[in-house]
N, C-alpha and C positions, 0 to 999 in steps of 0.2 A: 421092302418099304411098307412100313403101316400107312393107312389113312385116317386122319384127325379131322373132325368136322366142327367149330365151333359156330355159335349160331350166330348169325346176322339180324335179322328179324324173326322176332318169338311167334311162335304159332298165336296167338292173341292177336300181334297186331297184325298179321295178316289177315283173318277173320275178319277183324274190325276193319280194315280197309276195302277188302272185296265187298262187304254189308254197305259199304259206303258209295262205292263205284255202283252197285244195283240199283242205289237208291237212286243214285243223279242219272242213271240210264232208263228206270223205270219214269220218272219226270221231264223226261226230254220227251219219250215217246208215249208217253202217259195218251191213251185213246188206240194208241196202234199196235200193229203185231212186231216182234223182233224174230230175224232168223240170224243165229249165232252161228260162222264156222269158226270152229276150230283147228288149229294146227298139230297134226299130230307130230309127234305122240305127248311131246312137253307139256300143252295148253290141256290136256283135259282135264287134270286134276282141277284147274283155276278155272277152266268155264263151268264145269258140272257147279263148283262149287258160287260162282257169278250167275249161273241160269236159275240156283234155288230161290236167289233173294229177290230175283228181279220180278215187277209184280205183275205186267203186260202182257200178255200169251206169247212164248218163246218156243221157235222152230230150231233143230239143230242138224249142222250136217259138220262134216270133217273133211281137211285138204291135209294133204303130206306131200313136201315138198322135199329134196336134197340137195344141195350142193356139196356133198362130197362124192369120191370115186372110192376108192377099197382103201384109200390112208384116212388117216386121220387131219388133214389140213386140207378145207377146202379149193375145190378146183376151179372154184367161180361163174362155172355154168351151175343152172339152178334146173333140179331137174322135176316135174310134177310127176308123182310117184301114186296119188291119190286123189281124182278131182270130185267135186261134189257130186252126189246124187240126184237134187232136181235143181230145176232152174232159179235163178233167183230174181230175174225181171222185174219190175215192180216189185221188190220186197224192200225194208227197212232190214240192211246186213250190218253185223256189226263180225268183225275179226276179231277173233280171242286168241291173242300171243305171250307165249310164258315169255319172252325174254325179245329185247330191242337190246343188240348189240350195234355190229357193223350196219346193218340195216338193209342187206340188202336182199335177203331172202322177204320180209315185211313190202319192199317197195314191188319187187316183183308179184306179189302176191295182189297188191294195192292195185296195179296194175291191171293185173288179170280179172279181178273183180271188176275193173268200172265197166270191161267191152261188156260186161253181161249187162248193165242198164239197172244194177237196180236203183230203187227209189232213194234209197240216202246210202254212206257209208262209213260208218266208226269204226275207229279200231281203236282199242285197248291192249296192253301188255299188265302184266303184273308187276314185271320187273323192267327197268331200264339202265343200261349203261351207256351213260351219253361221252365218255372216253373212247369209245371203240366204234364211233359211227364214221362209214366210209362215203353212206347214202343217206340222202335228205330222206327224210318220209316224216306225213303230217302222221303225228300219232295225238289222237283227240285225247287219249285219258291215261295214266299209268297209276300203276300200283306204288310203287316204290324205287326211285332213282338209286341203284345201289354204284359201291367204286368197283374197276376192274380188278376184281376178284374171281377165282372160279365156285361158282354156285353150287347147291344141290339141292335138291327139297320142291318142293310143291309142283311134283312131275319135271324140275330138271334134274338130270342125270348123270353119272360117269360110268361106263360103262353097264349100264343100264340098271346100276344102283341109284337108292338114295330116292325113285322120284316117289316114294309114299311118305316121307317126311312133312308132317302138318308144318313144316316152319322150313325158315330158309337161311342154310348156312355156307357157311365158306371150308371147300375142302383143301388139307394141305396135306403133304405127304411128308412123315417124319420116319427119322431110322430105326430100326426094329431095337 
């Protein structure tokens, strides 16, 4: 089987909408400090690229969470693989998520952030699929409502290709 990637959203307007997303995050907290995590390893490409435009002094740390076991279809326990490095008590946190699917690895995560008390808490995603949600979760800002299609590009992946694509396509496999 080959794989055929056509694109979904052109590298342009992604650019242009993460410029967009800094700017209304840099005017919310316009006077304050932001500390971004990130979810590895899908969100990096999208926060590096959300923490250049944003104008406010930005702190960064990184969470890796799993919900699979050794297959490929989640097991539904969600397992922290990676927790932050400092505290975030009194900080202004925003969560940077490539993708709001099912929602539930987001809510668990949503979750775990508030026992630590910080001062406020956003989350953004770049991408949203609001077909495939199992769990509520407030999600303050997205990038792009895309349809249940399989992605790849701006650090997501399939088999661990695909995530340096400046643009975000839809992969499909055709016969050789």
């Amino acid at each position: 089987m080959a794989e055929k990637i056509s694109v979904l959203v052109p590298a342009h307007d992604v650019e242009d909408r993460i410029r967009g997303m800094a700017a209304e995050i840099s005017e919310r907290y316009a006077g304050e400090e932001l500390h971004i995590i990130g979810i590895l390893k899908g969100s990096v490409f999208f926060m590096c690229e959300l923490a250049k435009y944003i104008t406010v002094p930005v702190t960064l740390d990184f969470m890796s969470v799993s919900s699979y076991g050794s297959g490929t279809a989640s097991s539904g326990t969600i397992k922290l693989k990676k927790d932050l490095d400092d505290p975030i008590e009194g900080k202004n946190v925003i969560i940077a998520e490539d993708i709001l699917d099912s929602g539930r690895t987001l809510k668990y995560l949503i979750e775990l952030i508030k026992e630590r008390n910080p001062k406020s808490l956003m989350t953004v995603t770049l991408l949203d699929k609001p077909e495939r949600r199992e769990y509520e979760v407030d999600l303050d800002m997205t990038g792009f409502e895309i349809p249940d299609k399989f992605v790849v590009g701006y650090g997501l992946d399939y088999d661990q290709k695909y995530r340096n694509l400046n643009y975000i396509g839809v992969l499909e496999f055709t016969e050789d």
